[in-house]
C-alpha positions as CSV (number, residue, x, y, z in Angstrom):
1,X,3.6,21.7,47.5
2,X,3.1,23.8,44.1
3,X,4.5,22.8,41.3
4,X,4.2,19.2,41.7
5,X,2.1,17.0,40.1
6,X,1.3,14.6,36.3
7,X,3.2,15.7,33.9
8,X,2.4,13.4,31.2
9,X,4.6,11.2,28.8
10,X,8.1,12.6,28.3
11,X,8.8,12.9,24.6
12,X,10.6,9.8,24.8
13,X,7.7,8.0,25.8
14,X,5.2,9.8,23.1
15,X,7.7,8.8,20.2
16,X,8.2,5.2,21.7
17,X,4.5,4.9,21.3
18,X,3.9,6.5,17.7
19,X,2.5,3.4,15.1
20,X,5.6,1.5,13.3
21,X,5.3,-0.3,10.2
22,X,7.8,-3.4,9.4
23,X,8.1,-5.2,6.0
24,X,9.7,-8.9,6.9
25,X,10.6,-10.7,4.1
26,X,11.8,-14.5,4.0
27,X,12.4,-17.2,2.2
28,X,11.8,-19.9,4.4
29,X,8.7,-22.0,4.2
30,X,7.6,-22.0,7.7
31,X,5.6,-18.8,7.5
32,X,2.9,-19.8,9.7
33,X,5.4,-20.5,12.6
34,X,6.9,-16.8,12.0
35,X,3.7,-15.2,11.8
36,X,2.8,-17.0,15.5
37,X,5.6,-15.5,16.8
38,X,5.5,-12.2,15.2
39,X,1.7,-12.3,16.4
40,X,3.3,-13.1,19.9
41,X,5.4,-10.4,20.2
42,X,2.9,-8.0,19.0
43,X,0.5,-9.1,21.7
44,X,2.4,-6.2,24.4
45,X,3.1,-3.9,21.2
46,X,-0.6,-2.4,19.7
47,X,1.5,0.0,18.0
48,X,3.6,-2.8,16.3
49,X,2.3,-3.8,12.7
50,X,5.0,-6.7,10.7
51,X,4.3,-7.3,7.3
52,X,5.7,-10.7,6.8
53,X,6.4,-11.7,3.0
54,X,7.4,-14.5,1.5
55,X,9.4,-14.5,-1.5
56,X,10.6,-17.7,-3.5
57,X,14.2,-18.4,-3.8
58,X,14.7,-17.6,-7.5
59,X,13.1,-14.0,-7.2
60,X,14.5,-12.7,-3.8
61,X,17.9,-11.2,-5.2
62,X,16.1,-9.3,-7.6
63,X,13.2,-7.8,-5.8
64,X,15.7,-7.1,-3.2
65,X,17.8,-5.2,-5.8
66,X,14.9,-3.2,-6.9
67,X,13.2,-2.4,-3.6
68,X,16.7,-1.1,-2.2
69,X,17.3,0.8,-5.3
70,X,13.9,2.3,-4.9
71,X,14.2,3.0,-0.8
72,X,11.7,0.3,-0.2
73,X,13.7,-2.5,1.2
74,X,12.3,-4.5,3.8
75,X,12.9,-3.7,7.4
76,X,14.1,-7.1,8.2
77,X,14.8,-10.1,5.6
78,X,15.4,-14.1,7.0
């Protein structure tokens, strides 16, 4: 049987794999209830790193503004 045998992770696989980054911003006060279930859900994911941020009300729109303008908007925003 030549030819057969491990070839490894397909390049799907490697690139599913690689470290990601995610900036979460909210407004919402219950930031320790997020971060539990962010910490959850990045229990089967070692390659998984959130950065949850919380803003206050009055100062979202703008830093919003300004991060998009600059290509450094959050990932995901509650």
């Amino acid at each position: 049987m030549a030819g057969l045998g491990c070839k490894g992770l397909s390049q799907q696989q490697v690139a599913a794999t690689q470290p990601v980054t995610l900036e979460f911003w909210t407004v919402f006060d219950d930031v320790d209830a997020l971060q539990a279930q962010i910490d959850k859900y990045k229990a089967d994911r070692p390659y998984l790193t959130i950065n949850l941020k919380q803003l206050r009300t009055d100062e979202i729109y703008s830093r919003l503004l300004e991060a998009l303008a600059e290509d450094k908007g959050p990932d995901l925003f509650l």
